[in-house]
C-alpha positions in Angstrom: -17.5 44.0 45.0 -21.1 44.2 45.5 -23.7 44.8 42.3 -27.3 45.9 43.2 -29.7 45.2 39.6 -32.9 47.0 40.0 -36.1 47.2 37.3 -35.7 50.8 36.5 -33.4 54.0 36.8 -36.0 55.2 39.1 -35.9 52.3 41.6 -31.9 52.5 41.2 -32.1 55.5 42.3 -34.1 54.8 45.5 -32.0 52.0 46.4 -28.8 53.8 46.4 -31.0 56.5 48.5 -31.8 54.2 50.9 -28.0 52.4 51.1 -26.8 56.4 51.7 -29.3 57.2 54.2 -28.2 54.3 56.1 -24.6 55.3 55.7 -25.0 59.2 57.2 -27.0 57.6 60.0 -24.6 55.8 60.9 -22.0 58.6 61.0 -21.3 62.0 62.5 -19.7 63.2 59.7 -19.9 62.3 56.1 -17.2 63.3 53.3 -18.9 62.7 50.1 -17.6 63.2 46.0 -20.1 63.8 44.0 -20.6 62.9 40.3 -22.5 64.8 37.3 -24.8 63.0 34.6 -28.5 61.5 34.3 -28.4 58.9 37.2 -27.4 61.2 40.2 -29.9 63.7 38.5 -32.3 61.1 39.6 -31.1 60.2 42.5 -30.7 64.0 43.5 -34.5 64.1 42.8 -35.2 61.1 45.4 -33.6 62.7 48.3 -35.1 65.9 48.0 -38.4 64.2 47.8 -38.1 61.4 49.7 -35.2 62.1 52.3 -35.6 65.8 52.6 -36.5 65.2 56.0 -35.0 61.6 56.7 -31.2 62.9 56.5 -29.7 64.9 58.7 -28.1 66.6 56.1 -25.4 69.0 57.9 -23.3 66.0 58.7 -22.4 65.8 55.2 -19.6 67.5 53.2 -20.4 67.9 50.0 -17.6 67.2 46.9 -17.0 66.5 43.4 -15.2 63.8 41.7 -14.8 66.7 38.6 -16.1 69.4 37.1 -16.3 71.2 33.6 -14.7 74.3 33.9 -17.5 76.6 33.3 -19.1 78.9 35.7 -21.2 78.1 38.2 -24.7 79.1 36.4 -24.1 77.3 33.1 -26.2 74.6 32.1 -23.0 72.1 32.2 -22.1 72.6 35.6 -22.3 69.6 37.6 -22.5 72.1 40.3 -25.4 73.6 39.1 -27.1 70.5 39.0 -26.5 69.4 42.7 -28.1 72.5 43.3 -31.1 72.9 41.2 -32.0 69.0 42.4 -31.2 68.6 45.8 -29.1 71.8 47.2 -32.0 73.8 47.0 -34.3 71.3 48.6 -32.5 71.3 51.6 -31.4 73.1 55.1 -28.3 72.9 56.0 -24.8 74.9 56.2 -23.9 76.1 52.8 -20.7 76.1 54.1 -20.7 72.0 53.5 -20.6 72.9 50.0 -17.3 72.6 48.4 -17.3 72.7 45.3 -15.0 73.0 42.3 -14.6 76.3 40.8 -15.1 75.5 37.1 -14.9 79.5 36.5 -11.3 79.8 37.4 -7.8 78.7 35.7 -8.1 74.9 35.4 -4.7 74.3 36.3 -4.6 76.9 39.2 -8.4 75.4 40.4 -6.9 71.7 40.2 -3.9 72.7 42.7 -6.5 74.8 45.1 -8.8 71.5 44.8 -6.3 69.2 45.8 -4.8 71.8 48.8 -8.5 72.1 49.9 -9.1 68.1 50.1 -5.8 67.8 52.1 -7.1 70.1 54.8 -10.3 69.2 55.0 -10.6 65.3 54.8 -8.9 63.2 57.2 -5.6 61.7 56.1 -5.8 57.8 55.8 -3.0 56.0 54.4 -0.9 59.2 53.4 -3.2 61.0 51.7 -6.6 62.3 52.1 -9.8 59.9 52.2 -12.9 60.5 51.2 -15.9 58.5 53.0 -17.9 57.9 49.9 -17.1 58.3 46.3 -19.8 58.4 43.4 -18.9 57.7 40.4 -20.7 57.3 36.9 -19.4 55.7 33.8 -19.7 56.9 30.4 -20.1 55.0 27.0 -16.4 55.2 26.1 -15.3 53.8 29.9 -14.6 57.1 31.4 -14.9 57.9 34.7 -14.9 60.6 36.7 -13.2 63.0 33.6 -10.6 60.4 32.6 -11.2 59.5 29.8 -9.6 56.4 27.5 -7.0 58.6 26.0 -6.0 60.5 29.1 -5.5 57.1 31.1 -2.0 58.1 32.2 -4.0 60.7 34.6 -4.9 57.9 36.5 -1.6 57.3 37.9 -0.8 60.6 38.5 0.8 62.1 41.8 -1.6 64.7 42.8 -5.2 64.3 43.8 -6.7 66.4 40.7 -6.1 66.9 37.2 -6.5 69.2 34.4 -8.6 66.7 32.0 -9.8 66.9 28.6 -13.0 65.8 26.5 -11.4 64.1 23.5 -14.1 65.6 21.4 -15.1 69.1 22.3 -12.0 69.6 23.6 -13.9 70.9 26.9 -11.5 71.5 30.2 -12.4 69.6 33.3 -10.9 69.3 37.0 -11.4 65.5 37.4 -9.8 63.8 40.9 -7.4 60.5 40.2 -7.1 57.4 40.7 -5.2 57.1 44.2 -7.6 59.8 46.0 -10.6 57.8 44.5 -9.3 54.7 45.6 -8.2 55.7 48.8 -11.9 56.1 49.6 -13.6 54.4 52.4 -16.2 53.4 49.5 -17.3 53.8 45.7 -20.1 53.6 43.9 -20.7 53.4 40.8 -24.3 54.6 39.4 -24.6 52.8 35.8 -28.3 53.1 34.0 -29.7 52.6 30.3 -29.2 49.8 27.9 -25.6 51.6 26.2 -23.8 50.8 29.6 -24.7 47.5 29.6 -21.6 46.5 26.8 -19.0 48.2 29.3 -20.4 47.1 32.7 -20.4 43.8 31.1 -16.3 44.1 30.1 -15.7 46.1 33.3 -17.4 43.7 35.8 -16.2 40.6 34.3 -13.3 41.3 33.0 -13.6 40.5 30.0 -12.8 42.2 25.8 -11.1 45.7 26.3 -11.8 45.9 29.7 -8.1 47.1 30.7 -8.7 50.3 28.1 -11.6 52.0 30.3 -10.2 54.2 33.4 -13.3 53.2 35.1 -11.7 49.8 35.5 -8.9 51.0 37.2 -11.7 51.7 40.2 -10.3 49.3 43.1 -10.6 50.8 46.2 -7.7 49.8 48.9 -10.6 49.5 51.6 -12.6 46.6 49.2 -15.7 48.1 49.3 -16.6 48.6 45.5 -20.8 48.7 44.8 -22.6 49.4 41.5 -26.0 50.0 41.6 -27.6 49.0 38.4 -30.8 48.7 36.3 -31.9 45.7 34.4 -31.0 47.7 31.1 -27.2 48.2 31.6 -27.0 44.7 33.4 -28.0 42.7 31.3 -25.4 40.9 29.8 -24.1 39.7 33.9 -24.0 36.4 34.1 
C-alpha cells in the first residue's frame, strides 16, 4: 500500500493526474473503472485542462465501478459527469466509452455489464482484469455501491451487482469485490475532513474497520494507493 497526502483536493487531484499520465504512457492499452463523486469531479477537471493534450487518450477504455440507474442525462449519472468534465474535452473514439446503462433493468444491465467485461478485458487469473480501478469512499465506508449493509455483495460470484442505497432506496449496478481486486491496481481518491475518521480505521486497522466494504479493497496484485489531502489524513500516524 502506498498513501500519497497532499495540501488540498486540488493538488490531490493533480498528483493522481500526473501518477495516470505516467501509467497510459507507459502502455498501449489502458482498461480503466471509473468512479462518481467530488474528487474525480476534480480530477476530471485537471485532465481536461492540464492533460488534454499530454495523454494520448484512445489508448484508454473507459469503465465504471457502478452506476445509479438513471438515464444517461440525469444530473446523478456518474456517466454524465465523466462526460460533462472530461469526455467532452477530449478526441478520441467514443467507442472507448463503455459505460453502464443506468436507463435499463438493473438486474438485466448487471448481467450485460459483467458479459461485456468478460469479452472485453483480458482474462487474468480466471476472470477479467481491469488495469486500473478508481475508487472513492463514502462517509458510511462504502465503496464502489456496496454499502455497510449490503456487505455480503462483496463476496458475490459475478462481477456486478444490483445494489441499493440504504436511504433513498436508489438502484445502482456496482462491480464486486473479486473483479475489483483482481485489478492490476486501485486507487482510492479520499478528500475533506469527514473521510478522515474512516481512512483513519480503514488504513490502520483499527475501531470498526472490518464493517466498511471499502476495507475489503486488497488487490491480489499488491498494488493498493490512496491519494489523499491533509483534511481526510489527518489522524495517520
Amino acid at each position: 500500500m502506498e498513501v500519497n497526502i497532499t495540501g488540498s483536493k486540488k493538488q490531490t487531484a493533480r498528483s493522481f493526474s500526473e501518477n495516470l499520465a505516467s501509467l497510459i504512457a507507459k502502455n498501449n492499452i489502458l482498461h480503466i473503472a471509473l468512479s462518481g463523486g467530488s474528487t474525480p469531479k476534480e480530477v476530471f477537471k485537471e485532465l481536461a485542462v492540464h492533460f488534454k493534450n499530454e495523454i494520448d487518450w484512445s489508448k484508454v477504455q473507459f469503465y465504471w465501478g457502478d452506476e445509479r440507474c438513471v438515464p444517461p442525462d440525469d444530473e446523478e449519472s456518474n456517466y454524465k459527469m465523466a462526460n460533462e468534465y472530461l469526455f467532452s474535452k477530449l478526441e478520441f473514439p467514443l467507442g472507448n466509452i463503455h459505460r453502464i446503462k443506468g436507463e435499463n433493468e438493473p438486474v438485466e444491465e448487471a448481467k450485460r455489464y459483467a458479459d461485456l467485461l468478460e469479452k472485453n478485458l483480458p482474462n487474468v487469473g480466471t476472470q477479467p482484469q481491469f488495469d486500473l480501478v478508481i475508487l472513492g469512499l463514502g462517509d458510511d465506508g462504502h465503496t464502489a455501491s456496496i454499502f455497510p449493509n449490503q456487505i455480503n455483495l462483496w463476496n458475490s460470484k459475478a462481477y456486478c451487482e444490483v445494489a441499493e442505497h440504504p436511504e433513498s432506496g436508489q438502484k445502482r449496478v456496482t462491480l464486486t469485490g473479486n473483479i475489483i481486486n483482481n485489478a492490476k491496481e486501485v486507487v482510492f481518491l479520499v478528500t475533506g475532513e469527514n473521510k478522515a475518521q474512516k481512512v483513519f480505521e480503514i488504513i490502520e486497522r483499527k475501531g470498526n474497520y472490518s464493517a466498511y466494504p471499502a476495507s475489503l479493497v486488497e488487490p491480489i496484485s499488491g498494488r493498493l494507493n490512496w491519494f489523499l489531502d491533509t483534511e481526510a489524513a489527518k489522524l495517520l500516524e
